[in-house]
C-alpha positions in Angstrom: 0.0 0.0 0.0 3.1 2.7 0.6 4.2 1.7 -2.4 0.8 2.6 -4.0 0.6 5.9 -2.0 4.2 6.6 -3.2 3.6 6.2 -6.7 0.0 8.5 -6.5 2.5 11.4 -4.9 5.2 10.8 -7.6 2.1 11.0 -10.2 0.7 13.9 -8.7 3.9 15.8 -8.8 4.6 15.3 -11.9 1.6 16.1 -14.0 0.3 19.1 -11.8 -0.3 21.9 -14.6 -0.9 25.3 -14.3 -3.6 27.1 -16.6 -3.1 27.6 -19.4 -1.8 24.6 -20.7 -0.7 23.2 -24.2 -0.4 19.9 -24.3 3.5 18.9 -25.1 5.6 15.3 -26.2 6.2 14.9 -22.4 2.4 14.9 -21.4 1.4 12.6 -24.1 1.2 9.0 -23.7 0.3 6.4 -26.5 -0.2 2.6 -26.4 -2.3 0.4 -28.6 -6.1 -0.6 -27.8 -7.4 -3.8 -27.8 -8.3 -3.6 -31.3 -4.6 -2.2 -32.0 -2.9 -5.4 -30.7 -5.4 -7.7 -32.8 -5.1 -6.0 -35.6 -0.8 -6.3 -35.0 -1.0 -10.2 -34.4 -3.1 -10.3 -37.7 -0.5 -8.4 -39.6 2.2 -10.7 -38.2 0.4 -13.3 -39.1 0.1 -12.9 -43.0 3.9 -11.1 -42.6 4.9 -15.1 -41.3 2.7 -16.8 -44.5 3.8 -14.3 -47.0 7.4 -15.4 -46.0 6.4 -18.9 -45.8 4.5 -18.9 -49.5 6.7 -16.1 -50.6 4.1 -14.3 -51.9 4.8 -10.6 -53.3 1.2 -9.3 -53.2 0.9 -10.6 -49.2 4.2 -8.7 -48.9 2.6 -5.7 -50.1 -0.3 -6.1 -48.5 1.2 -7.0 -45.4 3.4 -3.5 -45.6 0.7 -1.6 -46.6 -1.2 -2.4 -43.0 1.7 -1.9 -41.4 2.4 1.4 -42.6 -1.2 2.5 -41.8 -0.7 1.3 -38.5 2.3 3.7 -38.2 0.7 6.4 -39.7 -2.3 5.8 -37.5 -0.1 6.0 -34.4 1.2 9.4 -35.8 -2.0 11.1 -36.1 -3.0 9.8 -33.1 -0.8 11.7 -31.1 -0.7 14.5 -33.2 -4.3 14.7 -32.4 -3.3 15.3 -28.9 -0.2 17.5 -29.3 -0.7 21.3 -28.7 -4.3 21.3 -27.3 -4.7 23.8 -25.1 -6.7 24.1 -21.5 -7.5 27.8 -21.3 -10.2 27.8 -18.3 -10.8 25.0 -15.3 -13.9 26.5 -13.5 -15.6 24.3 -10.8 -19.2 25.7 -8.9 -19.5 25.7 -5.5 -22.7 23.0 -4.1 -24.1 21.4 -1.6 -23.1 18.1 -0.1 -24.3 15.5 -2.2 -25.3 17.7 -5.6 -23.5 17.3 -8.9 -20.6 20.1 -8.8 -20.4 21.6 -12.7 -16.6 21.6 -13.4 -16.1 23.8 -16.8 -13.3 23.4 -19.1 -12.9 25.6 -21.9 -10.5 23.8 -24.6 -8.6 25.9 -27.8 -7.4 23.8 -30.9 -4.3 25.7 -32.2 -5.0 25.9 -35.3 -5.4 22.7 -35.8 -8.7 20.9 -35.9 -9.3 17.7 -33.3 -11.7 15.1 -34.0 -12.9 12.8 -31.0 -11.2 14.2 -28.2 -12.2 12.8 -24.6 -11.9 14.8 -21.2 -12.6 12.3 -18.2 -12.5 13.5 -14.5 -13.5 10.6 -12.6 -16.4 8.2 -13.7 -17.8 11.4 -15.9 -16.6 11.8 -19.4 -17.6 13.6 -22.9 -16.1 13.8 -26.0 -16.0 16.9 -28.2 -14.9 17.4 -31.6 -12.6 21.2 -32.0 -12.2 23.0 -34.8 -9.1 25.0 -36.2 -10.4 28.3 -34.7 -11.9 29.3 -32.0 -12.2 27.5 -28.9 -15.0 25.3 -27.0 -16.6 24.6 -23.8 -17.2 21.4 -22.3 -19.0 20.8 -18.8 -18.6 17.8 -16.7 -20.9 17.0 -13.6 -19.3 15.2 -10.4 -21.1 13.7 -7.6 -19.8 15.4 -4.5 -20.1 13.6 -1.0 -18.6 16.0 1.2 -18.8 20.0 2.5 -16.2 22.4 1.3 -14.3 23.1 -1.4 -13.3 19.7 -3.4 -9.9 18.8 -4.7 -10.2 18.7 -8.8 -8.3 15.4 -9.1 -6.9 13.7 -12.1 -8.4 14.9 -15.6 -7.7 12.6 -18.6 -7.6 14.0 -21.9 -7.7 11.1 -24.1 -8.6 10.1 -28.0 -8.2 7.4 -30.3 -8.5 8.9 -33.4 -8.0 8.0 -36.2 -8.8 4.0 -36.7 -9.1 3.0 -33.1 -5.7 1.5 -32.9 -4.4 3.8 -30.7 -5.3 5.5 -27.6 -3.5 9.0 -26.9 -3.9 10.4 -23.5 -2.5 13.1 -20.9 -2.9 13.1 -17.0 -3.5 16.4 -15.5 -3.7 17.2 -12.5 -4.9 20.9 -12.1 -3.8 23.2 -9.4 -7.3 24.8 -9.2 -10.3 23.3 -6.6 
């Protein structure tokens, strides 16, 4: 259990953000979904009976996936890179109402298709354009008095085929 309370500190610590934030390389982390690691133990798969049947069109094939998986993984995390969090705004409640936590979200001249903010159990996905920025309102349970600790917002996507999932941990300096 230490070691668990350790490692939430060490987590803590290093992805508390100040607004605003732009998301960077350092913040982003990418690994493939479920479907990502099928869909790499099927192109393995005809990569061993191309070699076996020596095949030229299943090498092409095979390639072909491969480099869509690649360039999948790019624009994955390109999707991700540069976002900006202008505005964290959470309401003050009563015990036991749903507190309103607004986040206001800028695309950087670039447009973002299916991007996820999760804080808690609550999530919603919004799609950015180039310009102009967006707002996006999550509802939390609250089961105490007082002002409430933020806690850890995932920004997440897995755009473009669903063979990769791109997210940043934030924690926000803000209650």
């Amino acid at each position: 259990m230490r070691v668990r309370t350790a490692l939430t500190t060490w987590f803590r610590s290093r992805h508390q953000v100040a607004l605003p934030v732009r998301l960077a390389r350092r913040q982003i982390f990418i690994l493939p979904t479920r479907a990502g690691l099928v869909f790499a133990l099927l192109v393995l798969t005809m990569l061993v009976a191309s070699i076996n049947y020596t095949n030229n069109l299943a090498f092409l094939l095979t390639f072909l996936l491969a480099s869509l998986a690649v360039i999948s993984a790019v624009h994955c995390y390109a999707n991700l890179r540069g976002l900006e969090i202008i505005h964290v705004r959470q309401w003050p409640v009563s015990c036991g109402a749903e507190a309103r936590v607004r986040f206001v979200l800028q695309g950087a001249g670039q447009a973002r298709r299916t991007v996820q903010v999760r804080l808690g159990q609550t999530a919603a996905t919004l799609h950015l354009e180039a310009s102009g920025s967006q707002e996006l309102s999550l509802y939390i349970p609250t089961f105490r008095r007082g002002p409430m600790p933020l806690g850890q917002v995932v920004v997440s996507t897995r755009y473009p085929l669903g063979l990769f999932r791109a997210w940043a941990p934030l924690v926000f300096s803000v209650q």
